[in-house]
N, C-alpha and C positions, 0 to 999 in steps of 0.2 A: 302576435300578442293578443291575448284574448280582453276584449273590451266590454263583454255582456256586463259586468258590473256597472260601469260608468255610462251605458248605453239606458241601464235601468234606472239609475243616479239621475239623466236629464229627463224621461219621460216621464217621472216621478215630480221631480224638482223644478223646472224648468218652465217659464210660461213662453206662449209659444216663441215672442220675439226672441228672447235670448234661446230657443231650442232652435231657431232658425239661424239664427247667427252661429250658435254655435256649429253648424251643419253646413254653415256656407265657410265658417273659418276653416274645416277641416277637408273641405272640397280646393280651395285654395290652395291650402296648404302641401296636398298632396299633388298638387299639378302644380305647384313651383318647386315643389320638392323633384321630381321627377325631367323638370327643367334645367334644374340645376347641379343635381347632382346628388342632391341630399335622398336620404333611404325615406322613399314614401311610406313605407311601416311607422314609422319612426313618426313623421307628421302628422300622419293620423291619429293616432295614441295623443302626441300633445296636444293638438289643435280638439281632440274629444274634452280634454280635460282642463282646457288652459282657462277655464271661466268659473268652474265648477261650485267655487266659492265668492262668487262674484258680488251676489247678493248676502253678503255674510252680517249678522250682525256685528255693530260696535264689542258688545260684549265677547263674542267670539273670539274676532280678530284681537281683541286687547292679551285675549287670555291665550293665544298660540304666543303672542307677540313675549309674553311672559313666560311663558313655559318654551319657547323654544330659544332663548336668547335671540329674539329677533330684534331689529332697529329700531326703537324706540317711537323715529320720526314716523312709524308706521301706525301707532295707534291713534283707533280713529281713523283711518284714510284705508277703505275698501280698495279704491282704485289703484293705491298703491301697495298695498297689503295682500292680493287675493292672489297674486301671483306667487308668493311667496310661499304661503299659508298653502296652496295646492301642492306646489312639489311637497312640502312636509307631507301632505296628507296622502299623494301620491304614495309617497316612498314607506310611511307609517301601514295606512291603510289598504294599500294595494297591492303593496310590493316591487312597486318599479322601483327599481334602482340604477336603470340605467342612466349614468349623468348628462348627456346630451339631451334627453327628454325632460328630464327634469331640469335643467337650466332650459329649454327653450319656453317651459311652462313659467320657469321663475322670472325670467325677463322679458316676457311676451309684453309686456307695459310699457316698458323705462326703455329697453335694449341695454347692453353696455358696449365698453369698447373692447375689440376681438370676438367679438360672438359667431359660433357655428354657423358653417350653411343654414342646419335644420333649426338653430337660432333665429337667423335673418329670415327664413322662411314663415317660421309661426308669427312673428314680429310684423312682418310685411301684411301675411293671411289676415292677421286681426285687424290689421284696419283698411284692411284692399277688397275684403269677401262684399260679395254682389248685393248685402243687402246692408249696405254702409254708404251714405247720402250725406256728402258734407264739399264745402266745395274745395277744389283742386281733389278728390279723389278718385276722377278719370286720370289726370296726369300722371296718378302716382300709380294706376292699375296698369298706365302704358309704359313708364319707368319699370317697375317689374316685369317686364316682358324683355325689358332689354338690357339691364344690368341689375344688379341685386344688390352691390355695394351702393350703388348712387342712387336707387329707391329707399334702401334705408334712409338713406343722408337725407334724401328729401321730406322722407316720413318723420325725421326728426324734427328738420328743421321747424316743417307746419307745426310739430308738437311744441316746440320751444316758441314759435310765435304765437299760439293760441294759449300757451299757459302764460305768458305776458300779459294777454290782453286779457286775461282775464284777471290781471293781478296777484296771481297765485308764484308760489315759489317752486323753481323747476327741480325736478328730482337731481342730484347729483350723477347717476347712473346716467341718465338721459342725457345730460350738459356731454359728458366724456366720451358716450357716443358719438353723439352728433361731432365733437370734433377729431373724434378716432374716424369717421366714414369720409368730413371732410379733405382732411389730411391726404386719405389715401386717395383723396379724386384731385388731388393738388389744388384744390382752390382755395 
């Protein structure tokens, strides 16, 4: 799949923190992918694009959130909006339409419950890639080496306890994962 577009899109757009992250998510991504099973083509492509609109403004994200019937609880909230807002843009603007890529890009954030390999893969990359400094993020880069279902589960859970303490309200996507990964590790 040819990527010079979005490859011009970060060197263009991107300062360098988030041009490196984005560069470590897609490095990751294709060597979990490759791990596991999932089509490395395939992770590369999302993991290039899964940020894209990361830095979007309010005004932006209000007016996809408008013009695309999107979730309302989304306006306002990049961090939970930019995911979304790129698969449209993806598919609009680029022409991918393959839906595994575009669902890995759209819940690369939240996760949900049943998500693809090349789901759990870009999901796990984004917050495992090498230049991601927060703590328990060794544990969770050694859980990815060794199960991909119970990395997720752990990846959420950190996400459901750090959005607590911060007071904030958890995505609902996220709650459903975290107990679809549960579930399936019987705990």
């Amino acid at each position: 799949m040819n990527t010079d577009s979005i490859e011009k899109y970060i060197k263009k757009n991107f300062q360098a923190k988030r041009r490196n992250h984005t560069y470590g998510v897609r490095d990751t991504a294709i060597s979990l992918a490759k791990r596991y099973g999932a089509d490395p083509e395939k992770a590369r492509v999302a993991a290039l694009y899964h940020d894209m609109v990361r830095r979007a403004s309010n005004e932006m994200i209000d007016d996809y959130i408008e013009n695309h019937g999107l979730d309302p609880k989304y306006k306002g909230n990049a961090n939970l909006a930019h995911g979304p807002i790129a698969a449209i843009k993806m598919k609009e603007e680029y022409g991918i339409d393959d839906e595994d890529i575009l669902n890995a890009v759209r819940y690369h954030t939240t996760g949900r419950a049943g998500m693809s390999v090349l789901e759990k893969v870009v999901f796990l990359a984004d917050a495992i890639e090498p230049n991601r400094s927060y703590p328990g993020v060794q544990a969770l880069r050694e859980a990815a080496l060794q199960d991909l279902d119970r990395a997720c589960m752990l990846c959420l859970e950190h996400t459901v306890q750090y959005v607590k303490s911060k007071g904030e309200v958890l995505d609902d996507q996220s709650l459903a994962a975290y107990n679809y990964f549960k579930d399936r590790q019987n705990i």
